[in-house]
C-alpha positions as CSV (number, residue, x, y, z in Angstrom):
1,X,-21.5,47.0,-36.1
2,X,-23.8,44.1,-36.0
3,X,-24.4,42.7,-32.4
4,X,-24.3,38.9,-34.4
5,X,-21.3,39.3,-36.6
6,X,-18.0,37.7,-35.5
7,X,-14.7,39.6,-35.4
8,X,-11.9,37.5,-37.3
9,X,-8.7,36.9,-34.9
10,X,-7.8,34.2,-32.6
11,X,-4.8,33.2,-30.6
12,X,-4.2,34.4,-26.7
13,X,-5.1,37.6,-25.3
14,X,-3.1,39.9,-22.7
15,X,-5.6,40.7,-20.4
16,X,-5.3,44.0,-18.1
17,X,-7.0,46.8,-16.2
18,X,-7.8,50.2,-16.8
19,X,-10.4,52.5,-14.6
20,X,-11.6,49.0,-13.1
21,X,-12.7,48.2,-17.0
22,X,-11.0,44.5,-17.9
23,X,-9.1,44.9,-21.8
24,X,-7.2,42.7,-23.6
25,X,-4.6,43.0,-26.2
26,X,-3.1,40.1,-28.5
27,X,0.0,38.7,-26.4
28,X,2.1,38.1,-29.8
29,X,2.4,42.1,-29.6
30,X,3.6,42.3,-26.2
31,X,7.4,42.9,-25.8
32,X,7.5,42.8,-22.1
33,X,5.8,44.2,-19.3
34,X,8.0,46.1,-16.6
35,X,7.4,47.8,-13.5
36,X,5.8,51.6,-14.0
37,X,8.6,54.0,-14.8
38,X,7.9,58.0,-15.0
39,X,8.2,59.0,-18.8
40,X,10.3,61.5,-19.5
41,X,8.0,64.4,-20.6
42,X,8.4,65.8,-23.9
43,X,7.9,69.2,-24.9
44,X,5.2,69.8,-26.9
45,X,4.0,66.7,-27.6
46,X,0.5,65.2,-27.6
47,X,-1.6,64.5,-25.0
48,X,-1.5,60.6,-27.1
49,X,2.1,60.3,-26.8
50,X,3.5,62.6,-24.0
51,X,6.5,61.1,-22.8
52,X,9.4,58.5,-23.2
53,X,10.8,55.5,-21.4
54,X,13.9,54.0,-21.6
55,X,13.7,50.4,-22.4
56,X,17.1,48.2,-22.0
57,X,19.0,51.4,-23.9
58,X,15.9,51.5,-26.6
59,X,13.8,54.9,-26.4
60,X,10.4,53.9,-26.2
61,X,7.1,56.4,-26.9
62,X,4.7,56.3,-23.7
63,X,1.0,57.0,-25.0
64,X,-1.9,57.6,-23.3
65,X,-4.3,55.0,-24.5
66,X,-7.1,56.4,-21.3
67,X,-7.2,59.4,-23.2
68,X,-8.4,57.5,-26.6
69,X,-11.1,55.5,-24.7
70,X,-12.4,58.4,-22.7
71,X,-11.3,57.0,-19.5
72,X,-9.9,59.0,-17.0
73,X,-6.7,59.3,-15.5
74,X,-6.0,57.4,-12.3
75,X,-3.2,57.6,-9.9
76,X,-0.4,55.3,-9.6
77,X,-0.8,51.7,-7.4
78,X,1.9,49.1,-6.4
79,X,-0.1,47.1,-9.6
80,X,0.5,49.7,-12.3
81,X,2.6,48.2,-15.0
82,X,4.2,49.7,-18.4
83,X,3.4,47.8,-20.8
84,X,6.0,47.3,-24.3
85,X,4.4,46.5,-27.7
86,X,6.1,45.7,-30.4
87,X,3.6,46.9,-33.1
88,X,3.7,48.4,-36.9
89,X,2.9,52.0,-36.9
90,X,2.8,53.8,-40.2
91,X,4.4,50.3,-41.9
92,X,7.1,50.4,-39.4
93,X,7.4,48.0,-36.6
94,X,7.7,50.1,-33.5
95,X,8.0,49.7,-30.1
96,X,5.1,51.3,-28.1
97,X,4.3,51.6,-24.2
98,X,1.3,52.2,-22.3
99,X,0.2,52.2,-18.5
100,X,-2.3,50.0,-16.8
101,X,-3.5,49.6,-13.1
102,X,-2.5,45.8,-13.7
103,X,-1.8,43.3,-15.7
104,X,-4.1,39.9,-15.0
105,X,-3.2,37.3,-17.3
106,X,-2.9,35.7,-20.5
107,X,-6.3,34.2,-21.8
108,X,-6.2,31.5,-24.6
109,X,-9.3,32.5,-27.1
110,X,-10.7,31.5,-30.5
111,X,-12.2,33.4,-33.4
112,X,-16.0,32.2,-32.1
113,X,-15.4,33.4,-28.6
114,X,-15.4,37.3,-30.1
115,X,-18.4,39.4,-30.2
116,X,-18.7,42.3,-32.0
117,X,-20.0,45.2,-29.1
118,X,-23.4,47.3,-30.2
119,X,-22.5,50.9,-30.9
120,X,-25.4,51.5,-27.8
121,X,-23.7,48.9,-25.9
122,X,-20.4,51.2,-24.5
123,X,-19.0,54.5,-24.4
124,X,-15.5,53.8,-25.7
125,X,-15.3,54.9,-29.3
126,X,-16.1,51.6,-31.5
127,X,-13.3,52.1,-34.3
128,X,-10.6,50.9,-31.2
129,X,-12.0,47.9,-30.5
130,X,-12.4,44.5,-31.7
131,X,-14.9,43.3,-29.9
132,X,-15.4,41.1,-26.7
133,X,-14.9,37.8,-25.2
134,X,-17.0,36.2,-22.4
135,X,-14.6,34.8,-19.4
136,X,-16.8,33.4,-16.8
137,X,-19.3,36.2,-15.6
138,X,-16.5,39.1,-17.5
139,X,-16.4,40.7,-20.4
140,X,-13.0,41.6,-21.6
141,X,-12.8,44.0,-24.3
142,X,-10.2,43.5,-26.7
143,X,-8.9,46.5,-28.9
144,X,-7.9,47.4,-32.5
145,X,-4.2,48.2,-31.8
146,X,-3.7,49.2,-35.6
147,X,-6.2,52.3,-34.8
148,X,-5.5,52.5,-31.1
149,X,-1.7,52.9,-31.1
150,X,-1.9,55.0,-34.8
151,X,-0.4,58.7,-33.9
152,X,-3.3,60.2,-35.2
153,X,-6.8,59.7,-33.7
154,X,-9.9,57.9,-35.3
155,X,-13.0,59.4,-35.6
């Protein structure tokens, strides 16, 4: 990716934590965001998507989106939250939940304020993010759901 270029998308970012990294999501993809539940496990499933929730009577798919970013696992604080997204997968809107150490806010952005990130510039695999957006002295990170939350991993 070039440093210069400008990723195309605008609108308000969800903006949480992971491994004390700050990321951000688009909010119009959040369904809600609820206290941290243990998944039900699944038997062999992937590492990805390794468990269910139950979501006001809806089973819900808990992924692993750590494992995807090469960020390690964490143990649980009184901050942890699941996270529901209401995203297409495979051309079929789906309902999608992840874990994060906490959930900070919701930061209005526009399409100028998003930086493409230098391949040499992190160690998160470039085809899941978007790019990055200056708040103050922090970078968030904002990530591709479409390859993110996709079943299958990008390489």
């Amino acid at each position: 990716m070039d440093s210069t270029a400008t990723v195309d998308t605008s609108g308000t970012l969800l903006v949480f934590r992971l491994a004390d990294e700050v990321f951000g999501l688009p909010v119009g993809l959040v369904h809600e965001i609820l206290d941290s539940a243990e998944p039900t496990m699944v038997p062999n499933a992937s590492q990805f998507s390794f468990g269910l929730i139950n979501v006001r009577g809806a089973v819900v798919p808990m992924t692993n989106i750590r494992l995807r970013l090469g960020l390690s696992d964490s143990p649980a604080t009184e901050t942890e939250r699941d996270i529901v997204l209401q995203h297409e997968v495979g051309g079929v809107a789906t309902k999608i939940a992840f874990k994060a150490d906490a959930v900070e806010s919701v930061y209005d952005i526009n399409t100028d304020q998003i930086e493409s990130i230098p391949a040499l510039g992190t160690t998160w695999p470039q085809i899941y993010l978007k790019g990055a957006v200056r708040r103050g002295e922090q970078l968030i990170i904002v990530l591709e759901p479409d390859t993110l939350f996709h079943p299958e991993p990008h390489k």
